[in-house]
C-alpha positions in Angstrom: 113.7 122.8 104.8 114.5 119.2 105.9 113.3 118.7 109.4 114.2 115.9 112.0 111.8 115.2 115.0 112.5 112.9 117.3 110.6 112.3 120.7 112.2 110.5 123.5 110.0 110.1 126.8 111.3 108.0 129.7 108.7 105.9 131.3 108.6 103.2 133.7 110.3 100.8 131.7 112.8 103.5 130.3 113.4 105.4 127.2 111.2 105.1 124.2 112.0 106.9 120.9 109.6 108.0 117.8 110.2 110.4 115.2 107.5 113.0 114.6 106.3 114.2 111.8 105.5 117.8 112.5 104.4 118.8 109.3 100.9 120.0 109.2 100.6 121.0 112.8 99.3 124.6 113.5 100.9 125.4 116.9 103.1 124.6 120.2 99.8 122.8 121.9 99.2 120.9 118.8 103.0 119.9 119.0 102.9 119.4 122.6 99.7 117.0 122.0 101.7 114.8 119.7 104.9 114.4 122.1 102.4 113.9 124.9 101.2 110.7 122.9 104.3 109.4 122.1 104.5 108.0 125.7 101.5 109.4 127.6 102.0 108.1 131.4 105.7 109.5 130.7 107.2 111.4 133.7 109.5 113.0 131.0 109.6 113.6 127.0 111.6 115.3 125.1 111.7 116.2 121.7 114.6 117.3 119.3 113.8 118.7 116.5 117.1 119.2 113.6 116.6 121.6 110.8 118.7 121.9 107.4 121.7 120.9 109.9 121.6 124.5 110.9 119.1 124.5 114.0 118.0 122.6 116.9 115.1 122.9 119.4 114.7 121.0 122.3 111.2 121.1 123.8 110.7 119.5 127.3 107.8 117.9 128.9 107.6 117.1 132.7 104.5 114.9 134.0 102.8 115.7 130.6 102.0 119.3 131.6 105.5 122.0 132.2 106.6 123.1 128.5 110.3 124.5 128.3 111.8 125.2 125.5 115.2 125.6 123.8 116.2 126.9 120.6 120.2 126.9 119.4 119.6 130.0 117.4 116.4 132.7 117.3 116.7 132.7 113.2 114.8 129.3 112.9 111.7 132.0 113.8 112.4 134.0 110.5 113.6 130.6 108.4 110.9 128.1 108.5 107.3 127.9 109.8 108.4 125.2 112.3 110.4 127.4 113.9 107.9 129.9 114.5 105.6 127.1 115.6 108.1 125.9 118.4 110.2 129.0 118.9 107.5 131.8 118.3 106.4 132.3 121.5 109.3 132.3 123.5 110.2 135.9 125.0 113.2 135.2 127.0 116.7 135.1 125.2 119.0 132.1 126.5 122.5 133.5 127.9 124.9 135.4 125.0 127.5 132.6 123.2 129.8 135.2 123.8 129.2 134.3 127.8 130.5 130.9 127.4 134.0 131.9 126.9 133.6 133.9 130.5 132.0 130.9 132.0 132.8 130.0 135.1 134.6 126.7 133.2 132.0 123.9 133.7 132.8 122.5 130.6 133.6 119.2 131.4 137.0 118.9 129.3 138.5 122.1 130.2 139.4 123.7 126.7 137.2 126.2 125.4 135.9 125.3 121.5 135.2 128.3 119.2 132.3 129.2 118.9 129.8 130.5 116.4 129.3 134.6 117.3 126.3 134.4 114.6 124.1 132.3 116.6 121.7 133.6 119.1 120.4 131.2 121.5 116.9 131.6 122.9 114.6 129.9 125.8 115.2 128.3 128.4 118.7 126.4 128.6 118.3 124.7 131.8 115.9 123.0 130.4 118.6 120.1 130.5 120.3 121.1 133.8 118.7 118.0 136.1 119.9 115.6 133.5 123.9 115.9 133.9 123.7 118.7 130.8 124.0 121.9 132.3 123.1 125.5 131.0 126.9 126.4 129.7 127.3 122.3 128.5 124.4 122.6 126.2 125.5 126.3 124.7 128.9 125.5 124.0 127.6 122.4 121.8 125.2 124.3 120.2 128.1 127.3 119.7 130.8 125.1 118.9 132.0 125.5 115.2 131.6 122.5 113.2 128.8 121.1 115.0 125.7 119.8 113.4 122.6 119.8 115.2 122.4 115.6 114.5 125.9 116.4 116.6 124.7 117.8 119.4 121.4 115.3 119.7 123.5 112.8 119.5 125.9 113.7 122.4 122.7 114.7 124.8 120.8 111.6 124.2 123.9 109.4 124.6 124.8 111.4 127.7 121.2 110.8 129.4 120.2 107.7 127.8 118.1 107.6 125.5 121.0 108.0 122.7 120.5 104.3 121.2 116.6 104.6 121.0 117.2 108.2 119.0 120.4 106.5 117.0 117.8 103.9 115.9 115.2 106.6 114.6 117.7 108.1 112.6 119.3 105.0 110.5 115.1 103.9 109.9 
């Protein structure tokens, strides 16, 4: 499986951006360890981590110690050892794609996209909320048909801003 990790923590002089290489580490603390160093007097990292443009995780870090997590579909478990790694542990399902088309219409630019009625979304989607992407915003991107998790990276960085810094990582 191809894997892209990229780490974005906001500090006092704003975003910074490092890719991860994840390969190698044994478990969510060790993973949590290495976003921790990317930035360690952060007051915010996150990481985005893109598999075989078919999954996305989002992990979240607040003041280097509250872990939330995101995953755009609970199959990266079964697919890859990563995904067990980040997603393994989480217990909660995220809300049902199919509740995004009876939403209560949050979606910024009122139509509805089709979505994928495969995927199954799992953690804790709120993750984003305080950051202008909310809960329904960040299920319908990972939902909507056609769109690659590299997609949906791209749109959250650029929409909290940090979307240059991870742009950067990715043409490296």
């Amino acid at each position: 499986m191809s894997t892209f990790a990229a780490a974005a923590a906001r500090g006092k002089n704003g975003w910074t951006a490092s890719e991860l290489d994840l390969t190698g580490l044994a478990d969510i603390d060790e993973v949590v360890d290495a976003l921790r160093d990317v930035e360690p007097d952060a007051d915010l990292a996150l990481l985005f981590v893109e598999s075989d443009d078919q999954y996305l995780a989002v992990l979240r870090l607040d003041e280097g110690e509250d872990l939330r997590v995101f995953g755009s579909d609970s199959a990266f478990v079964e697919e890859s050892r990563i995904g067990q790694v980040l997603l393994g542990e989480i217990e909660a399902p995220a809300l049902e794609i199919d509740e995004l088309t009876a939403g209560s219409g949050d979606d910024e630019d009122g139509d509805r996209p089709s979505t994928d009625p495969d995927a199954d979304p799992v953690g804790d989607a709120e993750l984003l909320a305080d950051l202008g992407i909310s809960a329904h915003r960040l299920l319908a991107l990972c939902g909507q048909e056609g769109m690659l998790p590299s997609d949906v990276t791209a749109e959250i960085c650029q929409r909290i801003g940090c979307g240059d810094e991870v742009e950067e990582l990715r043409e490296a």
